[in-house]
BANUKOL-45251 format. One record per residue (C-alpha): y, x, z; residue in three letters; residue number from 1. Coordinates in steps of 0.2 Angstrom, whole numbers. Example, Ala and Ser with C-alpha at 12.3 -4.5 7.8 and 13.67 -1.06 7.14 Angstrom:
<kolke north="-22" east="62" up="39" rest="ALA" nr="1"/>
<kolke north="-5" east="68" up="36" rest="SER" nr="2"/>
! end
This chain:
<kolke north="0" east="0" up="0" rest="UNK" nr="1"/>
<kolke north="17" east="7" up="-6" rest="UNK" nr="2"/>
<kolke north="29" east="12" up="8" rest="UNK" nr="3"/>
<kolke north="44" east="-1" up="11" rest="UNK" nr="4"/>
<kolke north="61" east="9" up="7" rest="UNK" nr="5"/>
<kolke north="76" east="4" up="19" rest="UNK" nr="6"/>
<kolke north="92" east="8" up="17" rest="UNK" nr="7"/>
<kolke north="107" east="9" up="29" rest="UNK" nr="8"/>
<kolke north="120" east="-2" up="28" rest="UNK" nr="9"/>
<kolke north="137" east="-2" up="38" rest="UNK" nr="10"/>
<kolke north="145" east="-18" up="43" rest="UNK" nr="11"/>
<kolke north="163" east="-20" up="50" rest="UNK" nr="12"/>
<kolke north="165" east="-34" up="63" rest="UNK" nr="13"/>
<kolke north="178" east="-43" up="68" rest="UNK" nr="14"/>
<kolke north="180" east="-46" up="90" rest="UNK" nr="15"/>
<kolke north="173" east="-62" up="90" rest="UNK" nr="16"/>
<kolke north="158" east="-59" up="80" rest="UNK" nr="17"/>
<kolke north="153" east="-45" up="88" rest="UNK" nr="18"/>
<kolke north="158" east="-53" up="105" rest="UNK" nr="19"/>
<kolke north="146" east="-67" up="101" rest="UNK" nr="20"/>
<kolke north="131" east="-55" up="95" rest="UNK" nr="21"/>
<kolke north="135" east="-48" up="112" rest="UNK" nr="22"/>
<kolke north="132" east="-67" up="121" rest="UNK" nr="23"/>
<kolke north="113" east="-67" up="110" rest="UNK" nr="24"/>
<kolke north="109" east="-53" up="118" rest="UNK" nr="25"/>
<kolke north="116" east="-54" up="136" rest="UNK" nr="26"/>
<kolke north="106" east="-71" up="135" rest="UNK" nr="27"/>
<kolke north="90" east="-62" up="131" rest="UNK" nr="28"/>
<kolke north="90" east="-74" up="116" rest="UNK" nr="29"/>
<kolke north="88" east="-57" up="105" rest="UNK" nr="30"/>
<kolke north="83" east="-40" up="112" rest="UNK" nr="31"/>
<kolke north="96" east="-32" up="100" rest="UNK" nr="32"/>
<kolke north="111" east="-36" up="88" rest="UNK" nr="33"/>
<kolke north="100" east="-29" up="73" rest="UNK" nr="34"/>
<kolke north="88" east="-42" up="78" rest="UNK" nr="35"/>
<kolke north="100" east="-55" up="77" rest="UNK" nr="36"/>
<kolke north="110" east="-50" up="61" rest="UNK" nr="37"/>
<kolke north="91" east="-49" up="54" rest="UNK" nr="38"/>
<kolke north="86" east="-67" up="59" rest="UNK" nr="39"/>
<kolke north="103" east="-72" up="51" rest="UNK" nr="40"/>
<kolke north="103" east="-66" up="36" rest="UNK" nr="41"/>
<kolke north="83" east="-72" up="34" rest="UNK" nr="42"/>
<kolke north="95" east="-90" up="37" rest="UNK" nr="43"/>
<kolke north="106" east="-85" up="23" rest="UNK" nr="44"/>
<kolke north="93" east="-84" up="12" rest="UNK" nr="45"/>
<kolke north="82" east="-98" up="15" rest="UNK" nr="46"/>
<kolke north="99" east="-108" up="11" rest="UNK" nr="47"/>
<kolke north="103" east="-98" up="-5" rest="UNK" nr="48"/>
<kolke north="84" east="-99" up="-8" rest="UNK" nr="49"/>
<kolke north="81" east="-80" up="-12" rest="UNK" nr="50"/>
<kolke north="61" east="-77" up="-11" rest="UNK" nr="51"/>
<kolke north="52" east="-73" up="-1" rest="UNK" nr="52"/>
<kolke north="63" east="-79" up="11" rest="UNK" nr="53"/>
<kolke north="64" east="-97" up="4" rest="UNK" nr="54"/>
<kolke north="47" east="-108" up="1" rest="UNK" nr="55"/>
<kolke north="47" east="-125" up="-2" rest="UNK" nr="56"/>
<kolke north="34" east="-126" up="12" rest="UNK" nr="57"/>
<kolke north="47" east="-123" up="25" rest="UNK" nr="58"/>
<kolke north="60" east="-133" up="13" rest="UNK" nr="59"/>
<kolke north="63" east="-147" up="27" rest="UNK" nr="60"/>
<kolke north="59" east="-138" up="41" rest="UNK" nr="61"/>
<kolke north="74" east="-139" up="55" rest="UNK" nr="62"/>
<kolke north="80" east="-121" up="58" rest="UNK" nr="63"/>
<kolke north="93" east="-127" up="71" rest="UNK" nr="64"/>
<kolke north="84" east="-138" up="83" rest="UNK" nr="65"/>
<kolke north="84" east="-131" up="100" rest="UNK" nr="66"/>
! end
């Protein structure tokens, strides 16, 4: 099996973003904040329907209950 290649990305934040990446974490809802920006953008593309992100299996799944 071929070796996944990652790449670093940078990311400028404002306060109140990374305030409440900050309140995720501090609530032990995510361990980190690149956990959190990971499970967000996996959001992102489920609603932009990017593979293999977006399946029609999960189409009318509620991602926001709590």
């Amino acid at each position: 099996m071929p070796k996944k290649v990652k790449r670093r990305l940078s990311l400028t934040l404002t306060r109140v973003y990374v305030e409440a990446l900050d309140r995720l974490v501090d609530e032990g809802i995510y361990l980190e904040h690149q956990a959190a920006l990971r499970a967000a953008l996996r959001l992102l593309f489920r609603v932009h329907r990017i593979e293999p992100f977006y399946s029609e299996l999960i189409e009318n799944v509620d991602i926001f209950r709590e």
